[in-house]
MIFI-573362 format. One record per residue (C-alpha): residue number from 1; x, y negated, z; chain; residue in three letters. Coordinates in nm, 4 decimals, always signed. Layout:
% residues N
+------+----------+----------+----------+------+------+
: voti :        x :        y :        z : seti : zalo :
+------+----------+----------+----------+------+------+
:  NUM :        X :        Y :        Z :    A :  ALA :
...
+------+----------+----------+----------+------+------+
END
This chain:
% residues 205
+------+----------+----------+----------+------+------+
: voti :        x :        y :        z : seti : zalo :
+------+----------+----------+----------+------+------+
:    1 :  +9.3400 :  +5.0889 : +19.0284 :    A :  UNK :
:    2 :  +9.6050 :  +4.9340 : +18.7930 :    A :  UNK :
:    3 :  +9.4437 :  +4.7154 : +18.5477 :    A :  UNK :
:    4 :  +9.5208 :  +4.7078 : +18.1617 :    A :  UNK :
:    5 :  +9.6224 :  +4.3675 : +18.0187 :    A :  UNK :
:    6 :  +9.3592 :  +4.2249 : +17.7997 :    A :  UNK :
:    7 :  +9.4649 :  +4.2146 : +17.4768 :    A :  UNK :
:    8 :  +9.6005 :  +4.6190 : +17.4826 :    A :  UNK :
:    9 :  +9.2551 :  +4.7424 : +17.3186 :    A :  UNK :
:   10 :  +8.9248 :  +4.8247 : +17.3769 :    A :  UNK :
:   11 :  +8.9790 :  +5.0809 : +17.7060 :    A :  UNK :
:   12 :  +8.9401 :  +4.9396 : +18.0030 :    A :  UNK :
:   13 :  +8.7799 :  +5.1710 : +18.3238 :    A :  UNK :
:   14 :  +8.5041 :  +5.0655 : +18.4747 :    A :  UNK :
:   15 :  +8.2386 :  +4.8111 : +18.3137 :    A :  UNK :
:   16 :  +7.8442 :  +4.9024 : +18.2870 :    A :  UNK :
:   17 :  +7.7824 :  +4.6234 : +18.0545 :    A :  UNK :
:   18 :  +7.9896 :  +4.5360 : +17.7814 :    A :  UNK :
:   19 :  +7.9303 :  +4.2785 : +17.4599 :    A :  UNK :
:   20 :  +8.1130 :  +4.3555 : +17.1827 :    A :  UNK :
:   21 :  +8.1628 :  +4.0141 : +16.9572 :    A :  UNK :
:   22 :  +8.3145 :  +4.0054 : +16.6077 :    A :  UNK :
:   23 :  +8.4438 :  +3.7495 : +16.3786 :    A :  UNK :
:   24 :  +8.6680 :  +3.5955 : +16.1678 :    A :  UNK :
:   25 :  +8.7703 :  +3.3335 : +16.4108 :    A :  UNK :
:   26 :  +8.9100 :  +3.1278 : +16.1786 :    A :  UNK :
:   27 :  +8.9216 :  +2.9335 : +16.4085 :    A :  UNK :
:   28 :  +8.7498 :  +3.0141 : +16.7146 :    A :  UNK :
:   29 :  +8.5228 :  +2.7220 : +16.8043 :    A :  UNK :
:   30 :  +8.3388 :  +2.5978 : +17.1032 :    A :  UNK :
:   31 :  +8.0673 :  +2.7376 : +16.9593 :    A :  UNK :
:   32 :  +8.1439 :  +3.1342 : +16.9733 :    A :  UNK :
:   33 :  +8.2217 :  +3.0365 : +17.3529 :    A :  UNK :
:   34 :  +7.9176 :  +2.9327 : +17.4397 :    A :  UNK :
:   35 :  +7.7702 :  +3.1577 : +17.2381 :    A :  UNK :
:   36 :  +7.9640 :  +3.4698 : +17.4207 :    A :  UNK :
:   37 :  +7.8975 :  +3.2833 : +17.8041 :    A :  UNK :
:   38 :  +7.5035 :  +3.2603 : +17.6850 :    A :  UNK :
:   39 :  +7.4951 :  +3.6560 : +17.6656 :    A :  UNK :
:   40 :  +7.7397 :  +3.7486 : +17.9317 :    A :  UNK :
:   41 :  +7.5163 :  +3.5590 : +18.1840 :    A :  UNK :
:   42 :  +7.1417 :  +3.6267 : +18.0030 :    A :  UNK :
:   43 :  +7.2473 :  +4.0291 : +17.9550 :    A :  UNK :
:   44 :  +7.4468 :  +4.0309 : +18.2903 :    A :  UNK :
:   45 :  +7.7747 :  +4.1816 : +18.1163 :    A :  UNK :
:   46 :  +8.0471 :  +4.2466 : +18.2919 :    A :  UNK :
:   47 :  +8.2802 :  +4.1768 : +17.9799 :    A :  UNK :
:   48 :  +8.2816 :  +4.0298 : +17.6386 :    A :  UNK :
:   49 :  +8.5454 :  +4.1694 : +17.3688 :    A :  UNK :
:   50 :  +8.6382 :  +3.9183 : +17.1268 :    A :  UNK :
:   51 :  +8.7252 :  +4.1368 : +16.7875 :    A :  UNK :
:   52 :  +8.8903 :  +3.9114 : +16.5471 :    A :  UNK :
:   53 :  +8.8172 :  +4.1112 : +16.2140 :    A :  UNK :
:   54 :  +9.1479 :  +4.2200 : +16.0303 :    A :  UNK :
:   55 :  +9.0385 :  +4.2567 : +15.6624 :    A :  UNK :
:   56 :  +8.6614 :  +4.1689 : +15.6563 :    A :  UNK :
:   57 :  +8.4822 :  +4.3504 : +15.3813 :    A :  UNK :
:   58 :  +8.2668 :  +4.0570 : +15.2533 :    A :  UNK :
:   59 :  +8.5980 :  +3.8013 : +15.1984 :    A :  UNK :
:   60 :  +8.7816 :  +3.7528 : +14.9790 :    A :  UNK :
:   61 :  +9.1224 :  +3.8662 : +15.0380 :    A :  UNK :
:   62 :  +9.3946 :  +3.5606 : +15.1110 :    A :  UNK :
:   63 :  +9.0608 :  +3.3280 : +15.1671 :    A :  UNK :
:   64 :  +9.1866 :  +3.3720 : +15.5554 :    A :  UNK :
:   65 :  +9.4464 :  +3.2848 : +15.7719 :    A :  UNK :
:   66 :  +9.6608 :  +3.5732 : +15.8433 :    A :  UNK :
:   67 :  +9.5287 :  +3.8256 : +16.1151 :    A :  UNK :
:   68 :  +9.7871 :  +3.7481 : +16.3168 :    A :  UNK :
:   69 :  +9.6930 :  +3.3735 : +16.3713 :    A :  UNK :
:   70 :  +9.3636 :  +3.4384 : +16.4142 :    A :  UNK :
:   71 :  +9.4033 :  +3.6626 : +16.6762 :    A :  UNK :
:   72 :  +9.6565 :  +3.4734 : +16.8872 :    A :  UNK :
:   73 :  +9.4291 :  +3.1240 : +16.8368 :    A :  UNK :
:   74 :  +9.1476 :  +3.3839 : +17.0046 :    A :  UNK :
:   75 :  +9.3149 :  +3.4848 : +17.2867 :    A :  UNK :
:   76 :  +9.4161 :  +3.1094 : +17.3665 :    A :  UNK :
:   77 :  +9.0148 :  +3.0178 : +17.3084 :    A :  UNK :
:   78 :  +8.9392 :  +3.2807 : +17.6004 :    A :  UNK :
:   79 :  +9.1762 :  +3.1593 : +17.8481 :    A :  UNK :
:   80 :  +9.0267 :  +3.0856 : +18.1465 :    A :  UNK :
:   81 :  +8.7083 :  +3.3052 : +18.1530 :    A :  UNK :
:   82 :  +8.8501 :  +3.6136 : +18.3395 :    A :  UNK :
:   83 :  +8.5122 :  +3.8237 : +18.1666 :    A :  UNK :
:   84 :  +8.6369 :  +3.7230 : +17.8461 :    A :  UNK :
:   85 :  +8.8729 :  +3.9661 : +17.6275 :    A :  UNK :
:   86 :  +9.0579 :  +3.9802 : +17.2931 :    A :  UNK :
:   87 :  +9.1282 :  +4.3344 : +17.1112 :    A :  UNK :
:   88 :  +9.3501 :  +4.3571 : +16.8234 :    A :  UNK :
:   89 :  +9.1390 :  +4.6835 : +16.7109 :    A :  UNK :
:   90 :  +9.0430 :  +4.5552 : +16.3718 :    A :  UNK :
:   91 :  +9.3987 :  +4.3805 : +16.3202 :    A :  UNK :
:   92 :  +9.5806 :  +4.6919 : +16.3303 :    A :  UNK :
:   93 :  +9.3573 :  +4.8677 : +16.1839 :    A :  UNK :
:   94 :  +9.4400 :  +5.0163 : +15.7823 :    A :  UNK :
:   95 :  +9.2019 :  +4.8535 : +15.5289 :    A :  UNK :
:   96 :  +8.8663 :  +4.7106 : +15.5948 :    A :  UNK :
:   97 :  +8.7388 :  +4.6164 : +15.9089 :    A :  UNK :
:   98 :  +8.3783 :  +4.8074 : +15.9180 :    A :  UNK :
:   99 :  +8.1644 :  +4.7574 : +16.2900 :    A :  UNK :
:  100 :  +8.0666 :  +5.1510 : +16.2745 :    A :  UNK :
:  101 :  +8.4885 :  +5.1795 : +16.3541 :    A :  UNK :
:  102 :  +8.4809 :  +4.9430 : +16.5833 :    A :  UNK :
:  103 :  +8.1473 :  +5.0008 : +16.7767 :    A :  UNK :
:  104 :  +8.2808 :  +5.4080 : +16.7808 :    A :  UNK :
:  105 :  +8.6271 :  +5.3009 : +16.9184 :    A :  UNK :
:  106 :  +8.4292 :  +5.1222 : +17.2261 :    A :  UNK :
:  107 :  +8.1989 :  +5.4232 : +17.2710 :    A :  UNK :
:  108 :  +8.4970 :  +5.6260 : +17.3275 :    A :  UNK :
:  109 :  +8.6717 :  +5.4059 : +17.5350 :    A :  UNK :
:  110 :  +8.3587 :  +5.3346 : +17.7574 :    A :  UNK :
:  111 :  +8.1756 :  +5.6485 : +17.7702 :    A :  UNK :
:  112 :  +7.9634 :  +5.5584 : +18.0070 :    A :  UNK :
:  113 :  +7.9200 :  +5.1620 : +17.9578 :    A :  UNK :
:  114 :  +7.5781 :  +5.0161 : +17.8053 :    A :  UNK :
:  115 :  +7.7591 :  +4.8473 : +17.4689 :    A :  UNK :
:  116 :  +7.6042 :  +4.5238 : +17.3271 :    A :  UNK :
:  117 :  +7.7259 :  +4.4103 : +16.9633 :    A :  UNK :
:  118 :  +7.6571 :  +4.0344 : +16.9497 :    A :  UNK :
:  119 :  +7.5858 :  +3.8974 : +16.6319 :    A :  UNK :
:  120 :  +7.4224 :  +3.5647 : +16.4414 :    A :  UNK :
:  121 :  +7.0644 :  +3.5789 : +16.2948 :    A :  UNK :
:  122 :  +7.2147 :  +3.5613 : +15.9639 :    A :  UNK :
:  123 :  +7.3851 :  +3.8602 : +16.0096 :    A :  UNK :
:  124 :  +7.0840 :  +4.0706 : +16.1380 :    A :  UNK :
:  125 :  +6.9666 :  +3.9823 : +15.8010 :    A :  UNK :
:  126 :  +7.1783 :  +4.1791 : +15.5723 :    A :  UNK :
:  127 :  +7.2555 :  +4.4550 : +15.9001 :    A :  UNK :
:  128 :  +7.0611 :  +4.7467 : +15.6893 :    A :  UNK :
:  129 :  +7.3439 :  +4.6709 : +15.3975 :    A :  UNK :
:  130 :  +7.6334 :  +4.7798 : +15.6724 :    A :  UNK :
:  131 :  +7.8319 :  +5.0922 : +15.6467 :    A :  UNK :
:  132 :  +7.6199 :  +5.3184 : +15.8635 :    A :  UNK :
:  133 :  +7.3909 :  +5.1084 : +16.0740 :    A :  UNK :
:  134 :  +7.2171 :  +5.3505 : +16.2148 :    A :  UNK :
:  135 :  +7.5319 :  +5.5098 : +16.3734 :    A :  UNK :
:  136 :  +7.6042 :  +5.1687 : +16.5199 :    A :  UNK :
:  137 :  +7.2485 :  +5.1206 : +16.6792 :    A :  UNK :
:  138 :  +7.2836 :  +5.4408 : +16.8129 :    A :  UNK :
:  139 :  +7.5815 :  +5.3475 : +17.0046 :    A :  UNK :
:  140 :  +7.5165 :  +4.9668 : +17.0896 :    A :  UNK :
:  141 :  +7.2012 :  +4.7291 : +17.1561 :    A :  UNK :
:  142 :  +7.1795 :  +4.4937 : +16.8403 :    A :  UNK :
:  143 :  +7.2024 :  +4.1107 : +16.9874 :    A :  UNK :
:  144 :  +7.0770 :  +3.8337 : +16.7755 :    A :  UNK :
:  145 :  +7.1848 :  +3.4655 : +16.8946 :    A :  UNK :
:  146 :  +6.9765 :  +3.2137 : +16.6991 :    A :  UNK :
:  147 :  +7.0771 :  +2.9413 : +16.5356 :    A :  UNK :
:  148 :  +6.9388 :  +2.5763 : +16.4264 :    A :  UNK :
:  149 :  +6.6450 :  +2.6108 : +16.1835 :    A :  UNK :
:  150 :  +6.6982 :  +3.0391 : +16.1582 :    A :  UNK :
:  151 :  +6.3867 :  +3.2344 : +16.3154 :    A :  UNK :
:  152 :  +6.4555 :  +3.6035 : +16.4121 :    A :  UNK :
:  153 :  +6.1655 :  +3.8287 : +16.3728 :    A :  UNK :
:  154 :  +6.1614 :  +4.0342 : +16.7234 :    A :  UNK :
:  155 :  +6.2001 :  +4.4159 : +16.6284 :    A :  UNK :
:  156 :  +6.2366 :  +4.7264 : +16.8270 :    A :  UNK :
:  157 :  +6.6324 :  +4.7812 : +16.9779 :    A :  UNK :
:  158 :  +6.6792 :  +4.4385 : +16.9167 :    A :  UNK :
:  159 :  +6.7692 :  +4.1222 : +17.1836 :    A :  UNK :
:  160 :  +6.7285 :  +3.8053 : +17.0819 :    A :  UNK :
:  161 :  +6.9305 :  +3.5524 : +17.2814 :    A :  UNK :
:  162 :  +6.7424 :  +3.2376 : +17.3822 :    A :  UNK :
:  163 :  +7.0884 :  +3.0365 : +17.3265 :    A :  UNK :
:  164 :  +7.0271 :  +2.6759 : +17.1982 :    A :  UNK :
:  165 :  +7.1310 :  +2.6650 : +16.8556 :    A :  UNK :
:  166 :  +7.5114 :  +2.5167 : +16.7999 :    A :  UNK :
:  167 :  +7.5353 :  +2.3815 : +16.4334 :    A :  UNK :
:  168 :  +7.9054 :  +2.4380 : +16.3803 :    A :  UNK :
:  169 :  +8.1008 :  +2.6936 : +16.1307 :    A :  UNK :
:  170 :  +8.4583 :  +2.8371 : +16.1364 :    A :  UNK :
:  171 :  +8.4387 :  +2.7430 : +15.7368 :    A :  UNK :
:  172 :  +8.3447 :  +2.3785 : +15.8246 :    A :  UNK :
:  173 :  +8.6208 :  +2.3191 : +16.0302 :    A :  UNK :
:  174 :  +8.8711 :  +2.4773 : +15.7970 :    A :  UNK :
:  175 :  +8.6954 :  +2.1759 : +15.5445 :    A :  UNK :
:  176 :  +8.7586 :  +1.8736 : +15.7767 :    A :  UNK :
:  177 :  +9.1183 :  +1.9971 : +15.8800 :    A :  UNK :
:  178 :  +9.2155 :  +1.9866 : +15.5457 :    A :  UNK :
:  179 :  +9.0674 :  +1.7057 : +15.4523 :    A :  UNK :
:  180 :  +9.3049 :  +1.5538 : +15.7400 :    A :  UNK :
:  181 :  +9.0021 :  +1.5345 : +15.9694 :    A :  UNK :
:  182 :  +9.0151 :  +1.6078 : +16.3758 :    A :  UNK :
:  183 :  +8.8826 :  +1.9204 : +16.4566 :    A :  UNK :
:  184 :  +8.9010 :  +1.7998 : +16.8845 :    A :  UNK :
:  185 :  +8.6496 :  +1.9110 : +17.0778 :    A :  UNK :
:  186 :  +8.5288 :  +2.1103 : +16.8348 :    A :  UNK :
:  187 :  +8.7513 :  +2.3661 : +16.9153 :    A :  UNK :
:  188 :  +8.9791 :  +2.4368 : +17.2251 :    A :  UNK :
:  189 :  +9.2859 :  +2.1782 : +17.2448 :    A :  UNK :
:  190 :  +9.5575 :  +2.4960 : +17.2466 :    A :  UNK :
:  191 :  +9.3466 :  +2.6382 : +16.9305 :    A :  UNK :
:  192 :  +9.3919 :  +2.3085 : +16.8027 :    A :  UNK :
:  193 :  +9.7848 :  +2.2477 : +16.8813 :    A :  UNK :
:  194 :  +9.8331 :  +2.6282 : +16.7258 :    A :  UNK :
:  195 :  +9.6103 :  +2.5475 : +16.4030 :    A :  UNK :
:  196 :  +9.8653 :  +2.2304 : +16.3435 :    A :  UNK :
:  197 : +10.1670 :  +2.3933 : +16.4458 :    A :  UNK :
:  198 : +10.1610 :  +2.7127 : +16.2008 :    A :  UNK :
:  199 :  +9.9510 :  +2.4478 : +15.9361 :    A :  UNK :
:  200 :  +9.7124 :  +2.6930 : +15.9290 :    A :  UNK :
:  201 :  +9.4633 :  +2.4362 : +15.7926 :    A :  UNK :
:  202 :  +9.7242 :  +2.2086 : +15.5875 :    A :  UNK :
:  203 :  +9.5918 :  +1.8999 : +15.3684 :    A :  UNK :
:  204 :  +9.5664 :  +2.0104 : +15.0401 :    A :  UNK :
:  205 :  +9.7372 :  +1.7897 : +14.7502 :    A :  UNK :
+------+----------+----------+----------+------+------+
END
């Protein structure tokens, strides 16, 4: 069977297992890797989607590097993990980027896949505040990856990751690039050689 190029969207024939993992990825960071490899191998998934977000409801508009760049600095993050996949769902979608889209979008593109939306403790916090989380529990297993100094109170539908905890944030990065600080091996060297090229995270006068 012909496969579908990653990057196309969300249908693709054949996984059982599939993480779902959404962002800003502004930029992607060594962290959402590991992070993403920790619950592919501890949930056995056959796949992890990388959904860069294309107008996140909590931003602020224009605080974010154009969709665009954020998605293409994804897909060079993933290269090289053949389980690993980028969507542009959420950037072409119209107007805000809600998860209940998203999550129904996979549903319908995997009918019969077991779908696992990956998240950070600190989202499970404010989950009850999404648009329609109950429809999105319905349709995916809720997947909390911890992080340094955050406990996660174990609840029923949810799987919390036994990851160690990576201290390092998209926003933190943005900080030390434009404060004319190295962001390498922090994040992947092509993420790194994009960022500068497009001056995504310019030095501020």
């Amino acid at each position: 069977m012909r496969r579908r190029a990653a990057g196309k969207g969300p249908r693709h024939a054949g996984p059982a297992r599939v993480g779902i993992f959404g962002g800003t990825f502004d930029p992607p960071h060594f962290a959402h890797l590991a992070l993403a490899e920790w619950a592919r191998i501890e949930l056995a998934l056959d796949q992890v989607w990388f959904v860069p977000a294309g107008e996140p409801p909590h931003k602020r508009r224009g605080a974010l590097s154009p969709a665009r760049h954020r998605l293409a600095m994804t897909r060079l993050a993933v290269r090289g993990n053949p389980a690993f996949r980028v969507t542009p769902l959420e950037c072409r979608r119209a107007g805000p980027s809600y998860t209940v889209d998203t999550v129904r979008a996979f549903a319908a593109a995997h009918p019969r896949a077991r779908l696992h939306l990956i998240m950070g403790a600190d989202m499970l916090a404010t989950f009850q505040h999404w648009r329609e989380p109950a429809a999105i529990a319905a349709r995916a297993t809720l997947v909390v990856a911890v992080r340094p100094g955050a406990r996660v109170a174990r609840r029923r539908g949810v799987v919390v990751l036994s990851n160690p905890g990576l201290e390092v944030s998209s926003q933190a990065l943005r900080a030390r690039a434009r404060a004319g600080r190295s962001i390498r091996y922090l994040v992947p060297d092509a993420v790194a050689r994009y960022a500068a090229r497009h001056r995504l995270y310019a030095r501020r006068s």
